[in-house]
C-alpha atoms as a printed R data frame, in Angstrom:
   type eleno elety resid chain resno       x       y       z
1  ATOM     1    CA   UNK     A     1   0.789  17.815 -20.849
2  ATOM     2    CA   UNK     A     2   2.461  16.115 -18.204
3  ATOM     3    CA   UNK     A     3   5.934  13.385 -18.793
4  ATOM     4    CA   UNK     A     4   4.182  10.922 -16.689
5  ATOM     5    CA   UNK     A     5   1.011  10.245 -18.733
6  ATOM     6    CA   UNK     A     6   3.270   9.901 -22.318
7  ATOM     7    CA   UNK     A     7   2.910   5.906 -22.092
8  ATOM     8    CA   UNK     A     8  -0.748   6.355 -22.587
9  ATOM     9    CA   UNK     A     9  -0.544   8.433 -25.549
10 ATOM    10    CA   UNK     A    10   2.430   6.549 -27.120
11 ATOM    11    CA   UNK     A    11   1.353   4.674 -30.603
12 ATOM    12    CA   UNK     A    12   2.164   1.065 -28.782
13 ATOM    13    CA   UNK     A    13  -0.107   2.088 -26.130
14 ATOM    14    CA   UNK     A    14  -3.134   0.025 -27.622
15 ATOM    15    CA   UNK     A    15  -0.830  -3.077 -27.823
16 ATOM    16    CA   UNK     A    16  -0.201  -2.890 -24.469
17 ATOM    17    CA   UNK     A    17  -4.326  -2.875 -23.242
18 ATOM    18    CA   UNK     A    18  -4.928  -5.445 -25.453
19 ATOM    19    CA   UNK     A    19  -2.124  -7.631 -24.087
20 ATOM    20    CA   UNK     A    20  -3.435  -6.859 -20.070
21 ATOM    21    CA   UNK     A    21  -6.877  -7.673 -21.385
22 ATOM    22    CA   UNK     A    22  -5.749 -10.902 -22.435
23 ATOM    23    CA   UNK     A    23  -3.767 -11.796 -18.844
24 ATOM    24    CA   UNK     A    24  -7.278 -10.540 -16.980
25 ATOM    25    CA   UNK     A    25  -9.185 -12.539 -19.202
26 ATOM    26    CA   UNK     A    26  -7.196 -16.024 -19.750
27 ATOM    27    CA   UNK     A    27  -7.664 -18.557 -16.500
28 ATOM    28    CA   UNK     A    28  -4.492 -18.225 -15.356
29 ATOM    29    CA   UNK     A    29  -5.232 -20.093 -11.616
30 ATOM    30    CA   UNK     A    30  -6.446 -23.508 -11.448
31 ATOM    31    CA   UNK     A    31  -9.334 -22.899  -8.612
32 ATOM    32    CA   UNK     A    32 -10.149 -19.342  -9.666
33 ATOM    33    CA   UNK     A    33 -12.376 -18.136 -12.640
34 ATOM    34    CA   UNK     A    34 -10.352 -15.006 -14.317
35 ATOM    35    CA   UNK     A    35 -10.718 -11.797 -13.013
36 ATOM    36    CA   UNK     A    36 -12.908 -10.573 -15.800
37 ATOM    37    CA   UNK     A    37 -15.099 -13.298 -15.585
38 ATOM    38    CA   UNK     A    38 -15.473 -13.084 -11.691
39 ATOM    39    CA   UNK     A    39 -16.143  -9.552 -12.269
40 ATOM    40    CA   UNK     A    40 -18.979 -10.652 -14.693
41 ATOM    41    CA   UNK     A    41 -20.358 -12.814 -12.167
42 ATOM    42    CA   UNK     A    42 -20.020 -10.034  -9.690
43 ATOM    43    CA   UNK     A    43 -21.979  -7.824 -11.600
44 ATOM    44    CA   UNK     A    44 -24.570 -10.245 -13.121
45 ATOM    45    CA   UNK     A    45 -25.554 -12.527 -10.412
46 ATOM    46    CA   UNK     A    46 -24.750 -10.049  -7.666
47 ATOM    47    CA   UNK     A    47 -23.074 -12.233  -5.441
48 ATOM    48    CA   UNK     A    48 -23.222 -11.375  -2.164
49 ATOM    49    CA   UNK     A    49 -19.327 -10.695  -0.716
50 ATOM    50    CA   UNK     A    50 -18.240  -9.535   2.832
51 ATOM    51    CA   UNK     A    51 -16.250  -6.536   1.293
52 ATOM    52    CA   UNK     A    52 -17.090  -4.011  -1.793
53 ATOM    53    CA   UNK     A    53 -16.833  -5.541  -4.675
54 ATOM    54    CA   UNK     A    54 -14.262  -3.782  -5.802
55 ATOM    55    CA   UNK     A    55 -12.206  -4.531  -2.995
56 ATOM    56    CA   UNK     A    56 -12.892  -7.868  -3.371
57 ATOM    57    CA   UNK     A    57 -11.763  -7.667  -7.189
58 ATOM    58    CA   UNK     A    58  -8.476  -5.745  -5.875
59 ATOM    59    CA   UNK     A    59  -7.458  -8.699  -3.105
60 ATOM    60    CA   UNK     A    60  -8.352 -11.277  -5.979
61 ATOM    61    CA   UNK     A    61  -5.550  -9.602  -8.162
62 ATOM    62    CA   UNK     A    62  -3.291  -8.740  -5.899
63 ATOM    63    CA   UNK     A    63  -3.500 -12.693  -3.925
64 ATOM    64    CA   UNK     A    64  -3.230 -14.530  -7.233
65 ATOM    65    CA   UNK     A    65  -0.767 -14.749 -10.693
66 ATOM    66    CA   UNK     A    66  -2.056 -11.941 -11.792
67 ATOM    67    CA   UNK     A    67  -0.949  -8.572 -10.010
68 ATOM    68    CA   UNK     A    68   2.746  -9.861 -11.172
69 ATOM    69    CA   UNK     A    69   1.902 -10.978 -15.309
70 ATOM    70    CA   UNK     A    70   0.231  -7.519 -15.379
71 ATOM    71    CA   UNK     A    71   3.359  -5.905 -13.970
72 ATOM    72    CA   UNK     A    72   6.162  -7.527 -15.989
73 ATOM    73    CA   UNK     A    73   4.107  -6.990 -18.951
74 ATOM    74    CA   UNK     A    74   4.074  -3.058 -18.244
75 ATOM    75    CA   UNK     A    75   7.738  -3.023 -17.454
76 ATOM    76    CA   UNK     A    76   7.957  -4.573 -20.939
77 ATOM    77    CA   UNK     A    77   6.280  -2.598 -22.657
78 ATOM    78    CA   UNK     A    78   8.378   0.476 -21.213
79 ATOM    79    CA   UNK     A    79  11.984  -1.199 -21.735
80 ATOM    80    CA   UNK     A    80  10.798  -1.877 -25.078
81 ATOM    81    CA   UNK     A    81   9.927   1.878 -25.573
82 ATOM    82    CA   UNK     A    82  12.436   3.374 -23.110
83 ATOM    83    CA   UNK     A    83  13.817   5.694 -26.157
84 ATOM    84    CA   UNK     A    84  10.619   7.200 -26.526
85 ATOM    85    CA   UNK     A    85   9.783   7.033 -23.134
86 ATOM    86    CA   UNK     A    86  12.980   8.196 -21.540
87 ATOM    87    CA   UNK     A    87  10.800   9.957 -18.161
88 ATOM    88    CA   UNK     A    88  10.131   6.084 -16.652
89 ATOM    89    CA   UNK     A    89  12.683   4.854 -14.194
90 ATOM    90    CA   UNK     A    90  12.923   0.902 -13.689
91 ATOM    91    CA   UNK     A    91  14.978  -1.415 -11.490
92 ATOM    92    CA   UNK     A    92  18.278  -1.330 -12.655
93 ATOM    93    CA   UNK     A    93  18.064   2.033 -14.565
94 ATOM    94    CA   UNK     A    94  18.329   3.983 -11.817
């Protein structure tokens, strides 16, 4: 019922997970296994890590390629739909 949750329910919506499933899931850092496979590994060997694993996850993203791909690819996918989604504000717009 809310403007801000309209993305989610837009029909290009599903295009937009699949395409930020594929950037968490390619190898996108030389040294690094992807995020979704270190999560896997996480979760299936149990790997013992100083932090939470989620925590752990979150630094991985934010330290590496990824936290930025995942970003442009969202502000994509709203300049693409910014006449349907008119209630997002991006640099420049505003």
């Amino acid at each position: 019922m809310e403007p801000w949750c309209m993305a989610l329910f837009h029909d290009r919506f599903i295009d937009l997970r699949k395409e930020l499933r594929q950037i968490l899931s390619s190898k996108e850092e030389e040294n690094l296994p992807s995020i979704e496979e270190l999560a896997r590994r996480i979760e299936d060997e149990g790997i013992n890590l100083p932090e939470k694993p989620r925590n752990y996850l979150r630094r991985v993203f934010q330290e590496t390629i990824y936290k930025p791909l995942v970003e442009k690819s969202i502000l994509d996918y709203l300049r693409y739909n910014h006449y349907h989604l008119p209630m997002y504000a991006w640099q420049g717009i505003v």
